[in-house]
C-alpha positions as CSV (number, residue, x, y, z in Angstrom):
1,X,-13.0,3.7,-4.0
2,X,-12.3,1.5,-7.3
3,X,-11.9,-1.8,-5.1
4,X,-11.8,-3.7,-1.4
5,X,-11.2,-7.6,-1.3
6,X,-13.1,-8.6,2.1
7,X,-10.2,-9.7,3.3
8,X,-8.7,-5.9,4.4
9,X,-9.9,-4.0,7.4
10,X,-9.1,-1.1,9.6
11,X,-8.5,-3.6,12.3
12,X,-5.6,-5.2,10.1
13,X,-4.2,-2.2,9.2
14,X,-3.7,-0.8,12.5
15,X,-2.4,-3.5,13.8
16,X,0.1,-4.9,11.0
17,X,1.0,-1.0,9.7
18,X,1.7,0.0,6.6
19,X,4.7,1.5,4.3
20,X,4.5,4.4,1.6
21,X,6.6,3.0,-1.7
22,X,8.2,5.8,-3.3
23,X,5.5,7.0,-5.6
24,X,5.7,6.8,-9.6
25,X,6.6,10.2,-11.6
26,X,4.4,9.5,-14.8
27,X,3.9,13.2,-15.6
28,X,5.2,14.9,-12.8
29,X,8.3,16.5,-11.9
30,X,10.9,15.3,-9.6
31,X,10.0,18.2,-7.4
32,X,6.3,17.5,-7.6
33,X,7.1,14.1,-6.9
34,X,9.1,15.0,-3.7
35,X,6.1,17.0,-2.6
36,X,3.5,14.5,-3.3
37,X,5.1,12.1,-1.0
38,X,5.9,14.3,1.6
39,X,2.3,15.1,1.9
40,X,1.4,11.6,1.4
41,X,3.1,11.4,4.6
42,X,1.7,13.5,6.2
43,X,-1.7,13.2,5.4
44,X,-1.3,8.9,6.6
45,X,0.0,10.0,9.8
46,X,-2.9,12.1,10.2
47,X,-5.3,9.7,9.2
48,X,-4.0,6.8,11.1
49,X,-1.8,8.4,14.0
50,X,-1.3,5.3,16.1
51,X,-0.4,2.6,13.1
52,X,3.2,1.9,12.4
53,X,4.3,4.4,9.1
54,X,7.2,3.3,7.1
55,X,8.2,6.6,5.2
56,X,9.8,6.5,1.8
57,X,12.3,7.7,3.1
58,X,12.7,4.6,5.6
59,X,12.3,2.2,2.5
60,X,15.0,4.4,0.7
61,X,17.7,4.1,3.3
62,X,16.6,0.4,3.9
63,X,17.3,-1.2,0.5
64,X,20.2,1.1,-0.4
65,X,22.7,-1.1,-1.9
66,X,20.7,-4.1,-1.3
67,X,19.1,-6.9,-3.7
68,X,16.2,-5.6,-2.9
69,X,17.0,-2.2,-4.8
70,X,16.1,-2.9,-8.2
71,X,12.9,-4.8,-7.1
72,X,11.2,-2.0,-5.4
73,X,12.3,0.5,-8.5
74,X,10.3,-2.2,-10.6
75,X,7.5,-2.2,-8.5
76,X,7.5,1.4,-8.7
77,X,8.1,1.4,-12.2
78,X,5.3,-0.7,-13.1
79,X,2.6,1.4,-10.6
80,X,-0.4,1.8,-13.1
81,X,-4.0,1.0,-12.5
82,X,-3.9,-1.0,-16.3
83,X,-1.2,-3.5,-14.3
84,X,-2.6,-6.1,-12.1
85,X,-0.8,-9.5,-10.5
86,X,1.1,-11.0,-8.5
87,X,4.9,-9.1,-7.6
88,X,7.5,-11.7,-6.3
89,X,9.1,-10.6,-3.3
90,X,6.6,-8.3,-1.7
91,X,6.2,-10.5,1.2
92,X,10.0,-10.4,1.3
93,X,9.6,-6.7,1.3
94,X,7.1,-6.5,3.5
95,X,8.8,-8.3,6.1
96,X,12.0,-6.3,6.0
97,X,10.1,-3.5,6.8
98,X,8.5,-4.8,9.4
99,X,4.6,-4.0,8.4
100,X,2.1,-5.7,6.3
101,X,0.9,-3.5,3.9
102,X,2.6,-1.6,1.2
103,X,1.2,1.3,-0.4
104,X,1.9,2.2,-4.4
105,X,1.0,5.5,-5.5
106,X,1.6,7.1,-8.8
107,X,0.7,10.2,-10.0
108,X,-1.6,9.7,-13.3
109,X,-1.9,13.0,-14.5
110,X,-0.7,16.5,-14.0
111,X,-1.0,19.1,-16.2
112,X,-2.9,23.2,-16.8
113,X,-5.9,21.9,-18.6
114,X,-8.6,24.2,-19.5
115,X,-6.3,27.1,-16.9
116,X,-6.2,24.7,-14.2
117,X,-4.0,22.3,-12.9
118,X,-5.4,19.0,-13.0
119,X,-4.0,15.9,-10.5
120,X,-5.2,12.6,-10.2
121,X,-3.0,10.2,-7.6
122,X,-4.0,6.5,-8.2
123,X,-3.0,4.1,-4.8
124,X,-3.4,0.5,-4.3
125,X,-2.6,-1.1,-1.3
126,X,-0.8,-4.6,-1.4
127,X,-1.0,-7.5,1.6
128,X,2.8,-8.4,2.1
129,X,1.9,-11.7,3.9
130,X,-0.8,-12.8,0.8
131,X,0.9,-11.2,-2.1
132,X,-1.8,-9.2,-3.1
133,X,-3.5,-5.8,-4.0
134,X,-6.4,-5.3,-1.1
135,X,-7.4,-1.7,-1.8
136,X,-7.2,0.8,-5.1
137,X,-8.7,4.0,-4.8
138,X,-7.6,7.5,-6.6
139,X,-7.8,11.1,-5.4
140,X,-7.9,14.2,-7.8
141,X,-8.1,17.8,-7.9
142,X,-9.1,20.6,-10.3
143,X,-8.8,23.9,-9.3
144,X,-9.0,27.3,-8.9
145,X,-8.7,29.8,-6.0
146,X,-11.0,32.1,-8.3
147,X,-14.3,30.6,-9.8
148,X,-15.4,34.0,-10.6
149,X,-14.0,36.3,-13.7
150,X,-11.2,36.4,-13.9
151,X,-10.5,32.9,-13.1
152,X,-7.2,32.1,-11.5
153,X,-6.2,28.4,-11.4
154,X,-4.4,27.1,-8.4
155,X,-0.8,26.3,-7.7
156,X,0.1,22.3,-8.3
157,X,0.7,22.0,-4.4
158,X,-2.8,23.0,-3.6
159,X,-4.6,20.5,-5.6
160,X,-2.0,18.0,-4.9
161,X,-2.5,17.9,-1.3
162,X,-6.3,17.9,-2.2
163,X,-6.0,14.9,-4.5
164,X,-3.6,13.4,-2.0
165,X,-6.2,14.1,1.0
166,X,-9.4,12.3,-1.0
167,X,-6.9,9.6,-1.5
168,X,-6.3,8.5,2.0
169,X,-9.6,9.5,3.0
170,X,-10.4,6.9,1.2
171,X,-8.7,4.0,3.3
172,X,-10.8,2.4,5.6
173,X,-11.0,4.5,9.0
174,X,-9.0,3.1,11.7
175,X,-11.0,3.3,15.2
């Protein structure tokens, strides 16, 4: 974990929810994009089965054709662990979608490095109702499904949905 403010809990979480922003490209592909967030998904529900999960999905079909639109493709936009402030209109955001917390992911690097495919998924969590980041954490993977001779480096989607994985694990453990 890069960073708590005392003021996030479990507790909080599973009681106000929390909502999965469309996560930023950077060096991915659209479809390694698509699968990042689908197992983002997936691994939240997991993780926190009885807290209220807004899906991208959900935030897609929510602020289609809306003013809110362009907003969340900024927020989006500007994902990067280098970016820190205050974003105008995340409590607006934040109430439309009926939870308190926002989750921004982006993917930070992608790529066969040294024969293996190297991801690294940077999250922070934003407070809707205080307008700020609470929680930044990243998950990564490196991998190979052979360490031996001859080395064989894994597919994307295996050390994406490890990178994803460490990433949630991460959040604080609702009980």
């Amino acid at each position: 974990m890069s960073y708590s403010s005392k003021s996030f809990s479990a507790g909080l979480l599973a009681r106000d929810g929390i909502a999965l922003l469309p996560v930023r490209q950077n060096e991915a592909t659209p479809e390694e994009k698509a699968f990042i967030e689908s197992t983002l998904q997936d691994a939240v529900k997991r993780r926190f089965p009885n807290v209220k999960t807004v899906s991208t999905a959900d935030i897609d079909v929510l602020v289609k054709g809306s003013k809110d639109k362009p907003w969340v493709e900024h927020l989006v936009a500007t994902a990067s662990p280098n970016v820190v402030g205050r974003v105008e209109g995340i409590d607006r955001l934040s109430k439309r979608l009926g939870v308190r917390y926002l989750l921004q992911t982006d993917i930070r690097y992608a790529e066969i490095a040294g024969g293996a495919q190297h991801v690294r998924i940077f999250g922070r969590l934003w407070d809707g109702w205080e307008k700020e980041i609470v929680w930044s954490g990243y998950g990564e993977a490196r991998g190979y499904v052979y360490l031996f001779f001859p080395a064989v480096p894994a597919p994307f989607e295996k050390d994406a949905k490890v990178a994803v994985n460490g990433l949630v694990s991460k959040l604080p453990k609702v009980r």
